[in-house]
Backbone bond lengths (Angstrom), bond angles and torsions (degrees), N, CA, C in turn:
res aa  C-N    CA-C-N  psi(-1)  N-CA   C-N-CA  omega(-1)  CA-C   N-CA-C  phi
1 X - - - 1.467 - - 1.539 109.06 -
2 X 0.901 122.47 71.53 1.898 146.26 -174.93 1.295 90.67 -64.62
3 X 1.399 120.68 141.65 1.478 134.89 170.63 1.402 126.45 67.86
4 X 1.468 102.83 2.57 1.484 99.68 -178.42 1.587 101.46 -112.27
5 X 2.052 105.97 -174.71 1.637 96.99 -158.65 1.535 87.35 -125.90
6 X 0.923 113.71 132.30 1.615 111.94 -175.63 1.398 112.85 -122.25
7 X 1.465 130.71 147.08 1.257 136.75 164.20 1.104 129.52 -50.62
8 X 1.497 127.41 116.73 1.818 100.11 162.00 0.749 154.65 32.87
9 X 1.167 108.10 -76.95 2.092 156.88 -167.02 1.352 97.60 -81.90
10 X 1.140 112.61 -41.42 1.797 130.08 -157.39 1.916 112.39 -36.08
11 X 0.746 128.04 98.97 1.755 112.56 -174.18 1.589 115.39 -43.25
12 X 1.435 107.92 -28.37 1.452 101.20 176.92 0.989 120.28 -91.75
13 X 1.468 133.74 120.24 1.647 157.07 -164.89 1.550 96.71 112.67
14 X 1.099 113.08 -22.19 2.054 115.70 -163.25 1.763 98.02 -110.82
15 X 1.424 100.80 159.79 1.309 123.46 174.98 1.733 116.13 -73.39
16 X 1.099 124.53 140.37 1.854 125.47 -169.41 1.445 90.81 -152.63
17 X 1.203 116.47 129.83 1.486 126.96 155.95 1.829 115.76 -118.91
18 X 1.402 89.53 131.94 1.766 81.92 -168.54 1.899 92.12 -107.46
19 X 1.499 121.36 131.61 1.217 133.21 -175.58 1.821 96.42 -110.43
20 X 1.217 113.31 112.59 1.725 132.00 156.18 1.367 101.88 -35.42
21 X 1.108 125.86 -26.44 2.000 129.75 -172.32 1.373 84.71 -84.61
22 X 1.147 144.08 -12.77 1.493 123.45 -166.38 1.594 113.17 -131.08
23 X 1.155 117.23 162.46 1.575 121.47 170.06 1.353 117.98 -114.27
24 X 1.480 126.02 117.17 1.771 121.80 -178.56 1.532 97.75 -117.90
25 X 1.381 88.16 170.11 1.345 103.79 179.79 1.720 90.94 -123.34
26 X 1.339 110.79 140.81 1.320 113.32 160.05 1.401 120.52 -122.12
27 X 1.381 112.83 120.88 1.516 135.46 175.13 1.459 121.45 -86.66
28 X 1.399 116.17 137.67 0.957 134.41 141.61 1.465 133.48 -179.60
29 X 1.187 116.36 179.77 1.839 101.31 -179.24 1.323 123.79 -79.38
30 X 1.245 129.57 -158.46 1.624 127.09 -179.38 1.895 113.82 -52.13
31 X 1.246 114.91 163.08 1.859 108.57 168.93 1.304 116.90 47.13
32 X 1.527 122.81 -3.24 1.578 100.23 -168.51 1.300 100.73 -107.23
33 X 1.459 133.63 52.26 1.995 142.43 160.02 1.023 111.43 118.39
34 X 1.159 115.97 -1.39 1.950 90.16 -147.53 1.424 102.21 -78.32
35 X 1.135 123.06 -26.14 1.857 101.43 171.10 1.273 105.33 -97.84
36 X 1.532 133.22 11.48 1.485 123.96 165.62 1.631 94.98 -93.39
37 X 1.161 124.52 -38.52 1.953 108.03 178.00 1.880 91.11 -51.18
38 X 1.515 112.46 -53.01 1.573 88.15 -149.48 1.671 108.60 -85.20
39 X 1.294 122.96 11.15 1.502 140.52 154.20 1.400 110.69 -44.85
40 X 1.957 91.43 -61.30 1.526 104.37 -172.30 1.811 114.79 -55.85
41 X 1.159 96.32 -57.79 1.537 109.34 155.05 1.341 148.69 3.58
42 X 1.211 86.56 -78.37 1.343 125.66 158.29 1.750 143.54 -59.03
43 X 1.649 82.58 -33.46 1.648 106.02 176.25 1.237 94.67 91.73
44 X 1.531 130.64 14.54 1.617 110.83 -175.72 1.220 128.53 -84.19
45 X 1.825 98.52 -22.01 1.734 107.80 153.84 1.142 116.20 -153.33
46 X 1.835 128.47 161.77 0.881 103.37 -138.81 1.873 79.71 -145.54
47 X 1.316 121.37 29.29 1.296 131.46 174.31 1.583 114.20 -75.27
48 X 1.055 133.75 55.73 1.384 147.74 179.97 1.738 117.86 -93.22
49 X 1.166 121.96 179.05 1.060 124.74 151.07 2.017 90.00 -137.84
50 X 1.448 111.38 174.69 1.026 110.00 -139.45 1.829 147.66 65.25
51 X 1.312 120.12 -155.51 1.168 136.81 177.37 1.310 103.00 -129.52
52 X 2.035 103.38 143.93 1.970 119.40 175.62 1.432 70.08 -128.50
53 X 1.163 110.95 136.08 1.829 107.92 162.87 1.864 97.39 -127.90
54 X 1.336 104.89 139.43 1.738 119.68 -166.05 1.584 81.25 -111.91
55 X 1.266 113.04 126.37 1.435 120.12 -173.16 1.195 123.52 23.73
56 X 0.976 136.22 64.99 1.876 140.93 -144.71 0.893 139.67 30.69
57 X 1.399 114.56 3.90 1.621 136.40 146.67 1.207 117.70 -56.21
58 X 1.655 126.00 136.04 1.282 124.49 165.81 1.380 99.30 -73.15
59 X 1.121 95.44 153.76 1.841 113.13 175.68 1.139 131.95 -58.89
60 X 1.906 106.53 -28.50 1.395 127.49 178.84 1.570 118.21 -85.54
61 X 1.121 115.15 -7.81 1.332 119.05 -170.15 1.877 111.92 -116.62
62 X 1.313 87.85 9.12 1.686 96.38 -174.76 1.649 95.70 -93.69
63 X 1.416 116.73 96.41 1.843 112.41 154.52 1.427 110.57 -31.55
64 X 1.954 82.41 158.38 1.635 83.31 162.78 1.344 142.71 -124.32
65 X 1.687 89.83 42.64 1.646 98.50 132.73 1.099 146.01 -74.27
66 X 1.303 104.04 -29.52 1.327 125.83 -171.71 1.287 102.04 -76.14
67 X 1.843 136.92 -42.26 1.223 155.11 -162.64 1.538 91.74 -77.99
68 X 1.352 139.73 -29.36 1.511 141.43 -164.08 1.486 89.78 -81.75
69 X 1.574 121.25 -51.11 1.490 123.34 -174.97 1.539 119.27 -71.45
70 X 1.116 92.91 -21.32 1.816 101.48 172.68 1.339 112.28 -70.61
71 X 1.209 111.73 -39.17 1.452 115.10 -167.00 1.358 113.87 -105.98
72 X 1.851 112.11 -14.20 2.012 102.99 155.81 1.313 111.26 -79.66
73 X 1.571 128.76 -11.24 1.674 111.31 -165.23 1.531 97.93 -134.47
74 X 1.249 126.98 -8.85 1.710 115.57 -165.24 1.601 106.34 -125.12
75 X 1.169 103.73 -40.63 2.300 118.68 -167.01 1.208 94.70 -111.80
76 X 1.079 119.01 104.20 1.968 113.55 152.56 1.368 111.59 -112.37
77 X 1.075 133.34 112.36 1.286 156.43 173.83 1.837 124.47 -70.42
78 X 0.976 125.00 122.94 1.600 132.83 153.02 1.618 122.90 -84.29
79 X 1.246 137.43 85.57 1.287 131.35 -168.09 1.317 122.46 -76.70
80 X 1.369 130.28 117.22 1.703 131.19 -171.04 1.286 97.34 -26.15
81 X 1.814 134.35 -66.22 1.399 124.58 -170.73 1.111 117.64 -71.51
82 X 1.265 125.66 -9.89 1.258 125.40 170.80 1.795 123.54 86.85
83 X 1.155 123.88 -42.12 1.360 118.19 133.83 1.520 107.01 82.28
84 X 1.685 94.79 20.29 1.788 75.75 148.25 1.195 121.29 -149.04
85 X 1.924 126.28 -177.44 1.245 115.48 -131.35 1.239 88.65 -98.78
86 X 1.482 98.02 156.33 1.732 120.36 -160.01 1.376 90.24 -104.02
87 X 1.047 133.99 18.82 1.965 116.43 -163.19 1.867 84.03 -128.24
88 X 1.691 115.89 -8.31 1.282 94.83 -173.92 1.615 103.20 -122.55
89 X 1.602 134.89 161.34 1.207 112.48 -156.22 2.002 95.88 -94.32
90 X 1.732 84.60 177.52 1.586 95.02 -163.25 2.055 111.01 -53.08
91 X 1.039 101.44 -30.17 1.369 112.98 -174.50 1.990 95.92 -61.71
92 X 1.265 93.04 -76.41 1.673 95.93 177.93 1.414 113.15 -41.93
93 X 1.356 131.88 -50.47 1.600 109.05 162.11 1.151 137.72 -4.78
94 X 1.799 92.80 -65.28 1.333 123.12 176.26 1.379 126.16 -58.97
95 X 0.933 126.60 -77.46 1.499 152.19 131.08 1.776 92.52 18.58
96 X 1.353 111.96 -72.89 1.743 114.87 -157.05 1.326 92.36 -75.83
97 X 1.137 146.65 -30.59 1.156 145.82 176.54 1.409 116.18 -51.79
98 X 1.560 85.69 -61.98 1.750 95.24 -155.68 1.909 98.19 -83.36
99 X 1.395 141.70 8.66 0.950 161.63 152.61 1.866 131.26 -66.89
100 X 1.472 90.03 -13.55 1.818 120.68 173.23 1.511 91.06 -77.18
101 X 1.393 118.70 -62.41 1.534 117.33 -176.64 1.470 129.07 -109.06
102 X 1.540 113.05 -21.23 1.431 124.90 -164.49 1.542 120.24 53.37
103 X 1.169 108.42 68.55 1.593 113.28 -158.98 1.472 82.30 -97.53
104 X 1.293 125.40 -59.65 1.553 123.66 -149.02 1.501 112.14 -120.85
105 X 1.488 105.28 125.67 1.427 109.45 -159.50 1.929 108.57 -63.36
106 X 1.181 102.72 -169.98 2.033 101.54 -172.55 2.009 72.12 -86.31
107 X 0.864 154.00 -57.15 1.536 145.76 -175.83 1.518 117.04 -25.00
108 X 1.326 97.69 -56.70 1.432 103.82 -169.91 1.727 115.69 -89.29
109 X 1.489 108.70 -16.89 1.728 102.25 173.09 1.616 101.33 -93.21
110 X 1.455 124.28 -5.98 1.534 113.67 161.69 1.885 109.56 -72.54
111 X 1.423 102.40 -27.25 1.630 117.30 -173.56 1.497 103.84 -45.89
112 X 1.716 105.85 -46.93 1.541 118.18 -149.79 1.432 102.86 -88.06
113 X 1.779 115.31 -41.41 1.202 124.56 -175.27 1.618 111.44 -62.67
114 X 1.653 110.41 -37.28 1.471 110.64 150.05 1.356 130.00 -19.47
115 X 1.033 65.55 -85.49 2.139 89.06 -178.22 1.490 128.03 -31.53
116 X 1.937 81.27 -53.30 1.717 94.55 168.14 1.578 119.08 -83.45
117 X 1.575 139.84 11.71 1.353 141.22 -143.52 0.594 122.13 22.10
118 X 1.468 138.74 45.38 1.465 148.96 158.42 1.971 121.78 -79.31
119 X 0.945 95.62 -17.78 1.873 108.42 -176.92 1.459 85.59 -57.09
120 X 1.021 133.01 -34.66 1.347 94.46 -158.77 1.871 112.58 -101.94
121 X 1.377 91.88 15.38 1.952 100.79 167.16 0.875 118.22 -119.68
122 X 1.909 122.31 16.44 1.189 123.39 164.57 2.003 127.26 -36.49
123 X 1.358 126.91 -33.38 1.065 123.92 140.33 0.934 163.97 -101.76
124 X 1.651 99.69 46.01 1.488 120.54 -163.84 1.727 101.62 -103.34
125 X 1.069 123.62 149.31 1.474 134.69 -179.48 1.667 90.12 -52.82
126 X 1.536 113.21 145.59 1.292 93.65 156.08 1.626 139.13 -112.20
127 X 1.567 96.56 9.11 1.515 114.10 151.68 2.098 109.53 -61.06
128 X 0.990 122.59 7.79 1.390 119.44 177.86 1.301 126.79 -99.36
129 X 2.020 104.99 -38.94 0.733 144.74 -149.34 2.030 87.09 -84.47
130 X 1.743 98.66 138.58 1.693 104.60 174.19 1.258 104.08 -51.19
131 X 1.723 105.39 169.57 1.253 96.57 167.44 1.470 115.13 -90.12
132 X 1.258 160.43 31.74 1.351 165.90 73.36 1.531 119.69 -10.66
133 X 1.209 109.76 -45.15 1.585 109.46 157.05 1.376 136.66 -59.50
134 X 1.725 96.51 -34.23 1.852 116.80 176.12 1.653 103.77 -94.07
135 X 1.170 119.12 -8.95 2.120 113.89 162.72 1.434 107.92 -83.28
136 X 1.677 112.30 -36.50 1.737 89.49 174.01 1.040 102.17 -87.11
137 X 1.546 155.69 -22.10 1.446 138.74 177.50 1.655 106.17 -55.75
138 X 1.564 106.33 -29.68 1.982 100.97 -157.79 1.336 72.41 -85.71
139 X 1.165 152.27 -74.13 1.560 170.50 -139.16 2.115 91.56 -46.43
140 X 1.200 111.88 -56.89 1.023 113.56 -170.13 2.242 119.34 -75.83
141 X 1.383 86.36 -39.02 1.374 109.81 159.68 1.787 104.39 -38.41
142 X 1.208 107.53 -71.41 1.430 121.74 -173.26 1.000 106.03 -48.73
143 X 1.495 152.01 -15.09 1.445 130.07 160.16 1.010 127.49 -112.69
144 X 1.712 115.18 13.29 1.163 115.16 166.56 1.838 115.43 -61.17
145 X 1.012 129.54 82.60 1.147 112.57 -175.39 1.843 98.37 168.26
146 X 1.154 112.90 162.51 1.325 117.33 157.81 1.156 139.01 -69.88
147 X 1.324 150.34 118.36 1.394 138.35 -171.82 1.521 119.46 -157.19
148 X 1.293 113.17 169.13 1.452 132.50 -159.35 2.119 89.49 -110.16
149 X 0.960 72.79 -60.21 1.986 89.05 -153.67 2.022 92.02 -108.00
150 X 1.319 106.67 118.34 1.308 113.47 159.11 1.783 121.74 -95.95
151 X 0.991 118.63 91.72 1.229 118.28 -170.44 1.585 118.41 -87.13
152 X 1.078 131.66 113.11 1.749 140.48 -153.35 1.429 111.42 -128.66
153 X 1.463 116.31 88.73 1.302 119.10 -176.37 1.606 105.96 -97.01
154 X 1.992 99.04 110.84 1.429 105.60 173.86 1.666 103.55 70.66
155 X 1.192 142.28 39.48 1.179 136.17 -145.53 2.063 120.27 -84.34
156 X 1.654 86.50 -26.33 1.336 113.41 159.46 1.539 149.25 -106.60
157 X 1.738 104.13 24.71 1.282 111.70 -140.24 1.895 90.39 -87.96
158 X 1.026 140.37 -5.49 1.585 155.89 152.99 1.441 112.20 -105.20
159 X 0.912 118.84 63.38 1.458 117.77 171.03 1.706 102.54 -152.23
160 X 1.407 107.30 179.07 1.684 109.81 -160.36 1.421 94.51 -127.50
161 X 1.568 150.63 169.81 0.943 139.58 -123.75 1.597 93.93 -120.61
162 X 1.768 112.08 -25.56 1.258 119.34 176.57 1.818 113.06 -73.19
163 X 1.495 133.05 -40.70 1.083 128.20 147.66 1.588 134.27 -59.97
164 X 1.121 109.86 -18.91 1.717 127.77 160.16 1.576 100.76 -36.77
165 X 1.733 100.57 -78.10 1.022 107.19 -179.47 1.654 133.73 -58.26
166 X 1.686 99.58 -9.02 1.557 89.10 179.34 1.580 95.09 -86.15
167 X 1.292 101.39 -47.36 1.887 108.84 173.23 1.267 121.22 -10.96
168 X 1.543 117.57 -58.75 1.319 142.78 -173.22 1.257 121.69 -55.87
169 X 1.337 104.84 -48.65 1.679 131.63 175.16 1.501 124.10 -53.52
170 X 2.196 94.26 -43.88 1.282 87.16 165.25 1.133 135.67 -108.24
171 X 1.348 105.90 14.75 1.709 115.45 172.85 1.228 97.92 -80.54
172 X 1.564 125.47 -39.98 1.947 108.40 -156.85 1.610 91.75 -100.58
173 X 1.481 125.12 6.81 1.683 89.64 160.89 1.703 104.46 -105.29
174 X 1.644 113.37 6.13 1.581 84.80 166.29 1.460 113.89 -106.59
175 X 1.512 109.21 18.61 1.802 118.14 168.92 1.351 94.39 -55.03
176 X 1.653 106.11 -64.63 1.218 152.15 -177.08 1.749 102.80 -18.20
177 X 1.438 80.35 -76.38 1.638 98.85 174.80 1.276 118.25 -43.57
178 X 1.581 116.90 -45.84 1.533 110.45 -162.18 1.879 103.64 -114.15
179 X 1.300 81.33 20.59 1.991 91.31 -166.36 1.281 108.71 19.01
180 X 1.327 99.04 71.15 1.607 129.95 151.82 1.482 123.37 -96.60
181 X 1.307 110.20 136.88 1.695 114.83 165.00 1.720 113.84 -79.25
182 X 1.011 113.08 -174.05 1.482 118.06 -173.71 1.550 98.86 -161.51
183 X 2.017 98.51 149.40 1.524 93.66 165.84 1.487 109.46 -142.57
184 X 1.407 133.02 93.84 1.596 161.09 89.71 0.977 117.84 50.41
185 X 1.701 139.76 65.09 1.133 144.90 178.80 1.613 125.48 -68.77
186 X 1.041 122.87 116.37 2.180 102.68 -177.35 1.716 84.42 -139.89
187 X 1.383 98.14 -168.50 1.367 125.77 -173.63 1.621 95.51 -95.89
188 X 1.390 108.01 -41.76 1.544 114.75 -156.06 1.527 110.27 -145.95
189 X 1.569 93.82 -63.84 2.219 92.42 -152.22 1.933 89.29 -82.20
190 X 0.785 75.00 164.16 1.682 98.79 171.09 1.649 111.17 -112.53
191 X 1.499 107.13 17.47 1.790 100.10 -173.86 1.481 136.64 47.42
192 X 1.638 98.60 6.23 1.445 81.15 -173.59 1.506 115.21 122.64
193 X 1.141 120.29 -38.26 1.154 128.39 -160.13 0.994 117.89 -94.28
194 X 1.439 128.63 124.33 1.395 132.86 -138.65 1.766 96.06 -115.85
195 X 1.571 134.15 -163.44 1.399 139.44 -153.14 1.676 114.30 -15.89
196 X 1.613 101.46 77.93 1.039 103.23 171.55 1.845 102.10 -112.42
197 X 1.435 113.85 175.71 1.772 101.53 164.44 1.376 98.48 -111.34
198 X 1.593 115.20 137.09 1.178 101.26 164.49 1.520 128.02 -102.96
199 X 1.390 113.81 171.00 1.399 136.50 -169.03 1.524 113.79 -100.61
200 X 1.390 138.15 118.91 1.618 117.87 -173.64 1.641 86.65 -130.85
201 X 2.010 100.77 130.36 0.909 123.62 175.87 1.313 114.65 -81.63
């Protein structure tokens, strides 16, 4: 992160270990990483100086096969843009996703789409769909799958405070479920959510 002024505290120049046993929140204001930490993360880029080590692996030396298996059974990710295709409808999103592993039956992603009032745009394009409509579709996407580490960049930044809260509910009972940690990117609030560790960008 060249040219910018960072805190102390700041993870970049400093050491951060993120533990799956735990849940953080990572803070900070506009431009200063937060979807380049969870890039790094991720394996999505790998322009650093230093070391990202993925279970004591450097980051750079992990193929990508190995990066395909990381990310069907250990990393499931929420991406700020959200990242999926608008030409196919919200259900099919789902569907291709959750078809990498078959984690979650057609029962239980109608369960979630519930929750969020989304069942009933299951065949709507999802290039149509608001963008509050396309964070709980990616939001829900993201756990179709097995995982260690839920990683959520900006995860609520279009959403309203009454779906927040359904949001919330179903991310921490399938932490819950898979006694997984998570790591929680915002500008500011933390939603609410209390014993987390935090991260300062």
């Amino acid at each position: 992160m060249k040219g910018e002024q960072f805190s102390a505290e700041s993870v970049w120049g400093n050491s951060c270990e993120v533990d799956s046993s735990f849940s953080y929140f990572l803070k900070s204001g506009s431009g200063k990483g937060k979807s380049t930490f969870s890039a790094y993360i991720m394996g999505l880029r790998s322009d650093y100086s230093g070391e990202v080590l993925i279970n004591g692996r450097n980051q750079k030396e992990i193929t990508l096969d190995e990066w395909s298996d990381l990310r069907q059974s250990k990393l499931a990710f929420l991406a700020q843009d959200m990242r999926l295709f608008p030409n196919m409808t919200l259900i099919e999103n789902l569907l291709i996703k959750n078809k990498l592993t078959d984690s979650k039956t057609e029962a239980e992603i109608n369960s979630m789409l519930q929750a969020l009032e989304m069942d009933h745009k299951k065949s709507q394009m999802a290039g149509t769909l608001s963008l509050g409509q396309q964070q709980r579709v990616a939001l829900i996407r993201s756990l179709l799958q097995p995982f260690e580490l839920l990683l959520m960049d900006e995860p609520f930044s279009h959403i309203d405070d009454l779906n927040i809260d359904k949001a919330l509910k179903i991310i921490l009972n399938e932490c819950e479920q898979q006694k997984a940690g998570y790591v929680m990117t915002s500008l500011g609030s933390n939603h609410g959510i209390e014993n987390n560790k935090t991260i300062y960008l």
